[in-house]
Structures are given as structure tokens and as C-alpha cells.
TORKOL-4160 file (C-alpha; in steps of 0.2 Angstrom, whole numbers, padded with zeros to 4 digits, m for minus):
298
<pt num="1" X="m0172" Y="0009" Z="m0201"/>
<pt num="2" X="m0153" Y="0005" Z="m0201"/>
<pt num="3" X="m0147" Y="0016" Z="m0188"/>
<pt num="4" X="m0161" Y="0010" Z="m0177"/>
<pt num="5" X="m0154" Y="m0008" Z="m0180"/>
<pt num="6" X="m0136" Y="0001" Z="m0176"/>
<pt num="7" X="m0143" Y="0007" Z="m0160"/>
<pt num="8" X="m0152" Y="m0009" Z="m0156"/>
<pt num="9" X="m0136" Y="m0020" Z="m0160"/>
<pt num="10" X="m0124" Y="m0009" Z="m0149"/>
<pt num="11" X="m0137" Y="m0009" Z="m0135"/>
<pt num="12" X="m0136" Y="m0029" Z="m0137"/>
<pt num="13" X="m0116" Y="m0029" Z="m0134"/>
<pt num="14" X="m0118" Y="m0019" Z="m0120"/>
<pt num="15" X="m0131" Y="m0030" Z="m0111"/>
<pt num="16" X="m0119" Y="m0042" Z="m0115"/>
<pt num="17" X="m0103" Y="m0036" Z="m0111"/>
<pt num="18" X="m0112" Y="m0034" Z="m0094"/>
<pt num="19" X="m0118" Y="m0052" Z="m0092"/>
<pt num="20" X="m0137" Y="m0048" Z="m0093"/>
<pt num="21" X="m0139" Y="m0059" Z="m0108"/>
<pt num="22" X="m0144" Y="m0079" Z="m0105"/>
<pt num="23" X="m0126" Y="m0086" Z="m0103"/>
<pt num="24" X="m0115" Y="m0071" Z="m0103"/>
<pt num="25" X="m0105" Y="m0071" Z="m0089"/>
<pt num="26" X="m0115" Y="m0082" Z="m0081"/>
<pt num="27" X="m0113" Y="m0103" Z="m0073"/>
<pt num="28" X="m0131" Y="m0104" Z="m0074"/>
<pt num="29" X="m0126" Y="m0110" Z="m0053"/>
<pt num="30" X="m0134" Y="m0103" Z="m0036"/>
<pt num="31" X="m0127" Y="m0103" Z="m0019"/>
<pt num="32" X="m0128" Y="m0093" Z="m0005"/>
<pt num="33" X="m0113" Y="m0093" Z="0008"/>
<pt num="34" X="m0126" Y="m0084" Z="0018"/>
<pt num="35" X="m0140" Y="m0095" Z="0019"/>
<pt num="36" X="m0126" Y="m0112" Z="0023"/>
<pt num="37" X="m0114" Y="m0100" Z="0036"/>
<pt num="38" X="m0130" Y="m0090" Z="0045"/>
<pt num="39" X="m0145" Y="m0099" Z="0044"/>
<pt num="40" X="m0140" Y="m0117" Z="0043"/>
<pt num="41" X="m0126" Y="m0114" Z="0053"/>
<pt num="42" X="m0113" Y="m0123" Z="0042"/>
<pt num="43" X="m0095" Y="m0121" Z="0043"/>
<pt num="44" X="m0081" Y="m0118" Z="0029"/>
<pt num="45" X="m0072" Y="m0137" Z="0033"/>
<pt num="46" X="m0089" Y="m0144" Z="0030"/>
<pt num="47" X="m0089" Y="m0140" Z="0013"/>
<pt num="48" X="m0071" Y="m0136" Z="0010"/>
<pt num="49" X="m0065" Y="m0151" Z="0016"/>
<pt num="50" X="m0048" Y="m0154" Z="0009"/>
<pt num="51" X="m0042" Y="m0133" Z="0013"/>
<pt num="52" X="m0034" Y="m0139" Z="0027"/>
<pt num="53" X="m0021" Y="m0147" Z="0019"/>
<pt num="54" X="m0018" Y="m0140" Z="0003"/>
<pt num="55" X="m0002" Y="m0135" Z="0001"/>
<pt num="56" X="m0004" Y="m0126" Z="m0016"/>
<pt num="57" X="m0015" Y="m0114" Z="m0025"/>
<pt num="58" X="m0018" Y="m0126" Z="m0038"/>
<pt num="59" X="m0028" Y="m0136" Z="m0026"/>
<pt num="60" X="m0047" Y="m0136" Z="m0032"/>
<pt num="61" X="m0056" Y="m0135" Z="m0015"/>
<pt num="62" X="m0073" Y="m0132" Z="m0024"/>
<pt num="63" X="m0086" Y="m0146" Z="m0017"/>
<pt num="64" X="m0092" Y="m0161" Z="m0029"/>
<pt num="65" X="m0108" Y="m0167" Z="m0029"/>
<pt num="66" X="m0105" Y="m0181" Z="m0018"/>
<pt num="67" X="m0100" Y="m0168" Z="m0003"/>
<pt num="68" X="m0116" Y="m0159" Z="m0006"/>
<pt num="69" X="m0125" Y="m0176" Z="m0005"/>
<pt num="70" X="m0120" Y="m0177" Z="0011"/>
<pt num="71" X="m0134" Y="m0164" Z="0020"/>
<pt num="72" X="m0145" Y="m0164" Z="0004"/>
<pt num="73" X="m0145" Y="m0183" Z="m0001"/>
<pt num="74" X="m0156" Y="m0183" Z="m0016"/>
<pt num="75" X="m0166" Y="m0171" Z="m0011"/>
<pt num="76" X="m0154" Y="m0159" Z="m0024"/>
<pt num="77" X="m0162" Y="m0158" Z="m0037"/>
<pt num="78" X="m0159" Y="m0144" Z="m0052"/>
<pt num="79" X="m0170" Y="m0132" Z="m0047"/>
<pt num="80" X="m0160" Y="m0129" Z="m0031"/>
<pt num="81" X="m0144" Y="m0126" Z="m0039"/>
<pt num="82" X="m0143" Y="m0121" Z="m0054"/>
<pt num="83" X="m0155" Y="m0104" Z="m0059"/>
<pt num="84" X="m0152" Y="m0109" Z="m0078"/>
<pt num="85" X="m0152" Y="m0127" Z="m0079"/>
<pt num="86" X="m0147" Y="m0125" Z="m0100"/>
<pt num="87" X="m0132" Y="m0115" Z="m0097"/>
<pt num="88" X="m0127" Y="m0123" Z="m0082"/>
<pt num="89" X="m0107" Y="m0126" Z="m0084"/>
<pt num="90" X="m0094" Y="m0133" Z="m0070"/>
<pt num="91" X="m0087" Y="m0117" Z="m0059"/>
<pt num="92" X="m0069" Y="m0114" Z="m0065"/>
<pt num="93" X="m0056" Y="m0114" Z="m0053"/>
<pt num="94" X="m0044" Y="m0101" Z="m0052"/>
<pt num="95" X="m0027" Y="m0105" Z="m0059"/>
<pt num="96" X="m0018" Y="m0088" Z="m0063"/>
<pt num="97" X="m0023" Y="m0079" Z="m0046"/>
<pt num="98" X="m0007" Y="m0081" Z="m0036"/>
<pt num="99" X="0009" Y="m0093" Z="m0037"/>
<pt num="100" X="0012" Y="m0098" Z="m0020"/>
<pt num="101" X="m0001" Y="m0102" Z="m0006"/>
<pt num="102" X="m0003" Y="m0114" Z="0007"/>
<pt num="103" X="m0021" Y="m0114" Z="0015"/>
<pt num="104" X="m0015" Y="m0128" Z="0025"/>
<pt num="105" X="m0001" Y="m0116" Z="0035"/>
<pt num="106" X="m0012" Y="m0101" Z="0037"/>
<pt num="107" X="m0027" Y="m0113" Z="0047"/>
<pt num="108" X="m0012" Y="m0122" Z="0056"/>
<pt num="109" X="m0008" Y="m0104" Z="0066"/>
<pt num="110" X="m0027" Y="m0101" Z="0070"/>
<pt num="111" X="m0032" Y="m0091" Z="0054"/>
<pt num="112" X="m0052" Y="m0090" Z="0051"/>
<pt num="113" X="m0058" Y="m0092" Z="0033"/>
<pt num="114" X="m0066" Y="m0073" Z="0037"/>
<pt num="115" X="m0048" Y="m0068" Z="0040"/>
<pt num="116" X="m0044" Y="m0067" Z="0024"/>
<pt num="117" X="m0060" Y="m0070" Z="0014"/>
<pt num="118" X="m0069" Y="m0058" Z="0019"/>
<pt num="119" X="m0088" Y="m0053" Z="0018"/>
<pt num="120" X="m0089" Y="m0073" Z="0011"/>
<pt num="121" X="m0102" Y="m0076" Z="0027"/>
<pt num="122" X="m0114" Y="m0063" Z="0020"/>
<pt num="123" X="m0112" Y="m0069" Z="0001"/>
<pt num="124" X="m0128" Y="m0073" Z="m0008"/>
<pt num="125" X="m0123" Y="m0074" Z="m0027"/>
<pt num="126" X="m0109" Y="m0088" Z="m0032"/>
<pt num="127" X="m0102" Y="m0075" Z="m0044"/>
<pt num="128" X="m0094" Y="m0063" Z="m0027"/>
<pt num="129" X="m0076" Y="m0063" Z="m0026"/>
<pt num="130" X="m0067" Y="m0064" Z="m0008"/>
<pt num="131" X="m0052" Y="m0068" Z="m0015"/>
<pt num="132" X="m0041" Y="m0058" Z="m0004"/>
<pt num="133" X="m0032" Y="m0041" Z="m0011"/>
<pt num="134" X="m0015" Y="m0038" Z="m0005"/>
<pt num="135" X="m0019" Y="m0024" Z="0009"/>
<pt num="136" X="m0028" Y="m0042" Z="0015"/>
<pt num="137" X="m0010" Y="m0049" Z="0016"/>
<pt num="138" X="m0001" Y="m0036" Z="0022"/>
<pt num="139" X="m0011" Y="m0033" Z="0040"/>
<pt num="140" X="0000" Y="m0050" Z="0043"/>
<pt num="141" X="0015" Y="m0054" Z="0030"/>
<pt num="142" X="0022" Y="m0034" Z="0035"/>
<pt num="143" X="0042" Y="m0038" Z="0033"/>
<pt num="144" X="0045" Y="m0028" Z="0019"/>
<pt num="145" X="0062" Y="m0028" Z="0022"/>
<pt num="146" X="0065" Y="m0046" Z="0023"/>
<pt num="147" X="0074" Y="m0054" Z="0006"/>
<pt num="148" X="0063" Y="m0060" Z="m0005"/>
<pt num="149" X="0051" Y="m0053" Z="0003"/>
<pt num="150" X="0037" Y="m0054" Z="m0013"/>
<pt num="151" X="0043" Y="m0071" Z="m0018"/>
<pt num="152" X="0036" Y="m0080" Z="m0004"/>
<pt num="153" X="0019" Y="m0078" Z="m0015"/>
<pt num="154" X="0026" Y="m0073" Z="m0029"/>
<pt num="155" X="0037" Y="m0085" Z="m0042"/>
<pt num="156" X="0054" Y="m0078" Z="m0047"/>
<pt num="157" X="0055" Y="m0067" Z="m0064"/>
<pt num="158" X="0037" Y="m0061" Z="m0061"/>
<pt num="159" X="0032" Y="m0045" Z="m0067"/>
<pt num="160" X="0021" Y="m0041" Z="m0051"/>
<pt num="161" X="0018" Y="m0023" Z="m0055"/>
<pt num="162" X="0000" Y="m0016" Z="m0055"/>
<pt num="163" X="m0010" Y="m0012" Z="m0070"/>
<pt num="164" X="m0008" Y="0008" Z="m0070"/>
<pt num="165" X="0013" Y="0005" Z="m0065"/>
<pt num="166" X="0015" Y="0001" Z="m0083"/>
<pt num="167" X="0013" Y="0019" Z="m0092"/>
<pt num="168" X="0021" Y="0033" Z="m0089"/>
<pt num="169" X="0020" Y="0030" Z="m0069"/>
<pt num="170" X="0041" Y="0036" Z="m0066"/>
<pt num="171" X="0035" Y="0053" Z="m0069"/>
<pt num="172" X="0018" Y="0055" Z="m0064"/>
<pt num="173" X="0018" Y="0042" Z="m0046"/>
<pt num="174" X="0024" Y="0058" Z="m0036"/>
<pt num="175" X="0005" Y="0066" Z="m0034"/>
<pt num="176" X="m0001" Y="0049" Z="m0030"/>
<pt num="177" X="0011" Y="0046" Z="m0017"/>
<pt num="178" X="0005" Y="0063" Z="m0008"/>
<pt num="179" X="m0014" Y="0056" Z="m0010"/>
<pt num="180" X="m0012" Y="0039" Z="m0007"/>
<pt num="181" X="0003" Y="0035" Z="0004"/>
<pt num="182" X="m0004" Y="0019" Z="0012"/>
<pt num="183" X="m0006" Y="0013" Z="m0003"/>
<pt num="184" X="0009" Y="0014" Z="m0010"/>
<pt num="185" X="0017" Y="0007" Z="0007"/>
<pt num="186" X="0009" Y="m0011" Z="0004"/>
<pt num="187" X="0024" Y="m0015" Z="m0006"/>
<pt num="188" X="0038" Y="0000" Z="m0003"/>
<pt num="189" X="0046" Y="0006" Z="0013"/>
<pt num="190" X="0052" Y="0025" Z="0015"/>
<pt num="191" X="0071" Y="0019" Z="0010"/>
<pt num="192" X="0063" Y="0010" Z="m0006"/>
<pt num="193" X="0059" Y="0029" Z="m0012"/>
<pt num="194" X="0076" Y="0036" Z="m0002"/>
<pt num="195" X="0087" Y="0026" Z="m0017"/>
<pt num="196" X="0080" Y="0037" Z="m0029"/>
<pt num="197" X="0073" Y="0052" Z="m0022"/>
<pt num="198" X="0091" Y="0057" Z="m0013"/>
<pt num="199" X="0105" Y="0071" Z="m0012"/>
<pt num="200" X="0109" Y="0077" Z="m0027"/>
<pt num="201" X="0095" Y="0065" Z="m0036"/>
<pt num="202" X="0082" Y="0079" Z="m0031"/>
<pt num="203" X="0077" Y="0089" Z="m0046"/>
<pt num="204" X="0061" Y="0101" Z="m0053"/>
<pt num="205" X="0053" Y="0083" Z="m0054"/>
<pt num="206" X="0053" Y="0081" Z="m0034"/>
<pt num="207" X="0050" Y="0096" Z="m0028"/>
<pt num="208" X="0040" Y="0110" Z="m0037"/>
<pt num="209" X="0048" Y="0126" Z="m0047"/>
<pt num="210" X="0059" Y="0139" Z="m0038"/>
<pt num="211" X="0058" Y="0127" Z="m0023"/>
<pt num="212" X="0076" Y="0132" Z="m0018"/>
<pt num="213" X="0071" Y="0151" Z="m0018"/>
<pt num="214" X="0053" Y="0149" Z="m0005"/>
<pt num="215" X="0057" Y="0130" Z="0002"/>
<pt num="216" X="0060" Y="0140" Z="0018"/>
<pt num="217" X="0040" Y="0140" Z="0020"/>
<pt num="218" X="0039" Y="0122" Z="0021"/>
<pt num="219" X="0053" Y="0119" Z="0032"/>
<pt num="220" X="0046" Y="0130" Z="0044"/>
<pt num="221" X="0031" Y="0126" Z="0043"/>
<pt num="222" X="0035" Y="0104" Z="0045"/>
<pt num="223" X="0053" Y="0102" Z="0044"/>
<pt num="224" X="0048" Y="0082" Z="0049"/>
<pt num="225" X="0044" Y="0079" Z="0029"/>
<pt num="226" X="0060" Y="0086" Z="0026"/>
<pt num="227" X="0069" Y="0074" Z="0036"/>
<pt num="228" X="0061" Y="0059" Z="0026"/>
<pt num="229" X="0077" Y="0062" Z="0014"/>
<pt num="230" X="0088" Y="0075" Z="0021"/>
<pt num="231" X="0089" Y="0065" Z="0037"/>
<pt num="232" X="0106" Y="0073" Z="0042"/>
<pt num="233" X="0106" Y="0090" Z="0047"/>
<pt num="234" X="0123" Y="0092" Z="0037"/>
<pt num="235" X="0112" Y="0092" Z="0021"/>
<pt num="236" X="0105" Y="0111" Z="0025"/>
<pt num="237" X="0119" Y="0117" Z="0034"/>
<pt num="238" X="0132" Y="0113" Z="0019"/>
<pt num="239" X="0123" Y="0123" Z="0005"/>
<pt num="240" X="0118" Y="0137" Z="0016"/>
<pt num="241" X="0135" Y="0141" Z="0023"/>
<pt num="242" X="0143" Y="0140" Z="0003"/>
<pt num="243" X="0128" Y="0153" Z="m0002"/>
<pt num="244" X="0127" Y="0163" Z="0013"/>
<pt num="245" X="0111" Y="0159" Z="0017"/>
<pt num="246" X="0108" Y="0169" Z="0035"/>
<pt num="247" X="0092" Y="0174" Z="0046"/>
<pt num="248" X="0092" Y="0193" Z="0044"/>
<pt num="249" X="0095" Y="0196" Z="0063"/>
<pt num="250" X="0113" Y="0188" Z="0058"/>
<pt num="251" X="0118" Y="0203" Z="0046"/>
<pt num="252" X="0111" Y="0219" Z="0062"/>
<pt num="253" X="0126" Y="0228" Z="0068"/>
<pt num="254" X="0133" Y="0222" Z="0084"/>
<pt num="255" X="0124" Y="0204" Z="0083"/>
<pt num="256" X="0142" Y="0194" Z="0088"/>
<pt num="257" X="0157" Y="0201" Z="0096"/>
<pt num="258" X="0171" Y="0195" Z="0107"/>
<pt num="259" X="0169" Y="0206" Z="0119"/>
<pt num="260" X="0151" Y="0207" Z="0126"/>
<pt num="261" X="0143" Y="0193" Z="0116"/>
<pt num="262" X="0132" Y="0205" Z="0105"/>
<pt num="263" X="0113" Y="0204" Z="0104"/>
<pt num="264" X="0114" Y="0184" Z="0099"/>
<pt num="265" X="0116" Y="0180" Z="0116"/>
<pt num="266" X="0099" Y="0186" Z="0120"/>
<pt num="267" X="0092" Y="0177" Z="0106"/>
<pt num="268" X="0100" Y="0163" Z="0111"/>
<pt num="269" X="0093" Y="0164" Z="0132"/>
<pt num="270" X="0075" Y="0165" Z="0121"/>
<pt num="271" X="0077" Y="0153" Z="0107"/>
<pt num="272" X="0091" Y="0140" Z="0108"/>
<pt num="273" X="0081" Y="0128" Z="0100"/>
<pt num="274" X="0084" Y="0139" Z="0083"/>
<pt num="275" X="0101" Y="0142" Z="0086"/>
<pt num="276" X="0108" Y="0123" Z="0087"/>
<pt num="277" X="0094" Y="0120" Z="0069"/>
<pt num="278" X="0110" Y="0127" Z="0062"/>
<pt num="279" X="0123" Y="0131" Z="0073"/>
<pt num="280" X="0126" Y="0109" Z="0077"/>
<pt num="281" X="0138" Y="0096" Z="0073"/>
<pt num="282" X="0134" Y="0079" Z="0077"/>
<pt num="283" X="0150" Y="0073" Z="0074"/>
<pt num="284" X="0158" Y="0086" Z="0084"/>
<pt num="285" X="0156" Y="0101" Z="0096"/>
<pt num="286" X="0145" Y="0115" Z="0096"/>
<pt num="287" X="0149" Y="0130" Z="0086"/>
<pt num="288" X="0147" Y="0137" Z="0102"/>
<pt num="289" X="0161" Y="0128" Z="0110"/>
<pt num="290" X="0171" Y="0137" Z="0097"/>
<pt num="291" X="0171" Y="0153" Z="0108"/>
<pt num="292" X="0164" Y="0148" Z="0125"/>
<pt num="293" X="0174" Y="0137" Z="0133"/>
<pt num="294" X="0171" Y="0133" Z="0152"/>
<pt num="295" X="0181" Y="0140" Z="0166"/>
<pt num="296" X="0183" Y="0131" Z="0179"/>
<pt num="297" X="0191" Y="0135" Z="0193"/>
<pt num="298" X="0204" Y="0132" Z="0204"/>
């Protein structure tokens, strides 16, 4: 008999934890945006009335009775808004959400409630959220570069990390940045990574084991995710030259001579492409230039 009391105590919490128990979780309150915005044809200003000029996030822009008074007159009775009248409570305002917002700027440049809010117009249940996420944001407020950039939303001293930033995300982030890139650039910009990930910053950590031995591969294959960090050519050029790193073709008898030019010049009239991927010096003059100088003459 106890551990059937156990179980039914535990299955208790659970339909609690859930809200499915009278007053967990719940204001007792029904509204559905749908029914006002769709049927009735009601629009946000009509309830939200003061959203135009509120200046802060602290700003309760919830209607009172009296603004609902105004299409139901006293015809709004209980049973229309509240589904449990014994539990009914005042909706809470949010207070913690976000430091910084001005409705009454974003509707002053043509914003729609929907902009931001979005899926509100096809709410049925007072409990959905639409409070905008920060992918929401981002579609307009994209300058990540500009200086203090998070802080116009953001107060000062804020730890506005997410949740799973928290643990042991230094040394584990690299897989989720392969799988989830546009995620990660809501907030960070390629040269945000660049200050770490750089030069002689680049370790087992970055790039997979034996990378130096078989990065060839990659290169080949999309040299382009190279050039995320090792943007200058110089980068490759200056640790293949110190280990003797050469295309096999280099090393054939009679490849370069003075004389006849050797078989490089018909890989060059084939592939000149590949030659200047090494043989280039953007501060300077060709390798080339070294031996074939222009005649001009007289």
C-alpha cells in the first residue's frame, strides 16, 4: 500500500509541476488574441493603449477593466473571462525580461505589433508567450560592430550570456559553431572568433589531431574555410618554405633551369592558377619576376 501512495504522490508533483492541477501555473483568466484581432477585427492600440508612448519596459501596458468596459460595458461578467473564477489572480507583468525598450520608438518608424510579437494574432490561450527572442531583434538591430552595441537593450555589468554558455562552453562551443553558425552569429561577428582562434593561437583544440600531416585535404578541397583565419597567403607560404613542404612535380629532374625553363613552364601555360597559390607576394613582385624580366626592345 505505501509504494502505491509513493507512486500516486509522485504522479501528483508531476501533474503539478505541469500546471494540470486547479491553480498550478494557472491565472484562472481567458483571452484569445485571435477572436479580438480576426473575428472582431480589433486592433492592438485598442486595447494597448498607452504602448505608443511608453518609453520603458517597466511600463504595464496590460488593459484594466475599465478599457475592457469600453466594447463590453457590463455585459463582462466572470464567466467571460476568467475559466476559474476561485483562482482568478491579476496577470503579472513582466519586470525581469529586458532592461531597455522603448515601444514607443519602434511604432514611431512604422513597426507592426506582429513584427516583433509574433503568432500574437493567432493566440487563443492568455498563458502564450510572443515575447520576442533575439533572432526577432537582430533581423533589424544587425550592427554588431557598433560600440556598445548589446547595451542599447542591455544595462551595463550584465552577465547576458545564455543558459548552456555557463559550463564548460570554452572547450566544447567548437562542434556547435560547425552545426549551428547562424546561431552563434546573433551576437558574434567572424573577427569576434578571429581574437582567439588566430596564428599561433591554433592548437589540437581547433583543428582535429595530425591536422598539420593531412590539412592538405581540406585545403584542397575549400581552401575558402581556411581563409576565415589565415586570410593572408603569407601564413601558408612561411611554414612550407621553413619545412620544405613541395608539390612532388617540384622535386622531377629537370623541372627549373635557366636555360630552357624546364617542365615548370608547361605546368605553368596549364595551371597558373596553382603556381601564383604559392609562388605570390602581395607586397611585392612575383617569384617569377625573379627570373623573367621583360625585354623590351629598342
Amino acid at each position: 500500500m505505501k509504494k502505491y501512495t509513493t507512486l500516486f504522490l509522485l504522479f501528483l508533483l508531476a501533474l503539478v509541476s505541469l500546471g494540470m492541477v486547479n491553480g498550478a501555473g494557472d491565472t484562472g483568466s481567458k483571452f484569445s488574441h485571435q477572436l479580438h484581432i480576426q473575428d472582431v477585427g480589433s486592433g492592438c492600440a485598442d486595447c494597448h493603449a498607452v504602448a505608443d508612448s511608453s518609453a520603458s519596459p517597466l511600463d504595464i501596458l496590460l488593459p484594466n477593466q475599465e478599457t475592457c468596459n469600453q466594447c463590453h460595458g457590463d455585459t463582462l461578467t466572470y464567466k467571460f473571462a476568467y475559466e476559474k473564477q476561485d483562482v482568478a489572480v491579476t496577470l503579472p507583468w513582466f519586470t525581469h525580461y529586458i532592461d531597455r525598450f522603448p515601444h514607443q520608438i519602434h511604432l514611431a518608424n512604422d513597426l507592426q505589433c506582429v513584427d516583433c510579437h509574433t503568432g500574437v494574432d493567432n493566440s487563443e490561450n492568455i498563458s502564450d508567450s510572443h515575447l520576442p527572442a533575439m533572432q526577432s531583434c537582430v533581423q533589424c538591430h544587425s550592427d554588431l560592430e557598433k560600440p556598445d552595441y548589446c547595451n542599447i537593450c542591455h544595462k551595463t555589468g550584465e552577465d547576458r550570456r545564455p543558459a548552456d554558455h555557463k559550463s564548460n562552453w570554452t572547450a566544447g562551443h567548437g562542434m556547435n559553431s560547425y552545426t549551428n553558425k547562424d546561431n552563434c552569429q546573433i551576437c558574434h561577428t567572424d573577427n569576434y572568433c578571429l581574437e582567439c582562434h588566430r596564428g599561433d593561437n591554433l592548437d589540437h583544440q581547433v583543428h582535429p589531431l595530425n591536422f598539420v600531416n593531412n590539412h592538405a585535404i581540406t585545403a584542397k578541397s575549400g581552401n575558402d574555410k581556411c581563409y576565415i583565419c589565415h586570410e593572408e597567403q603569407s601564413f601558408c607560404q612561411e611554414c612550407h618554405r621553413a619545412e620544405l613542404v613541395l608539390p612532388k612535380s617540384h622535386s622531377f629532374a629537370g623541372w627549373s633551369n635557366k636555360s630552357n625553363g624546364g617542365t615548370h613552364k608547361t605546368a605553368a601555360r596549364f595551371d597558373l592558377d596553382g603556381c601564383i597559390s604559392c609562388h605570390n607576394d602581395m607586397n611585392g613582385d612575383p617569384i617569377c619576376a625573379e627570373c623573367h624580366t621583360e625585354k623590351v626592345d629598342d
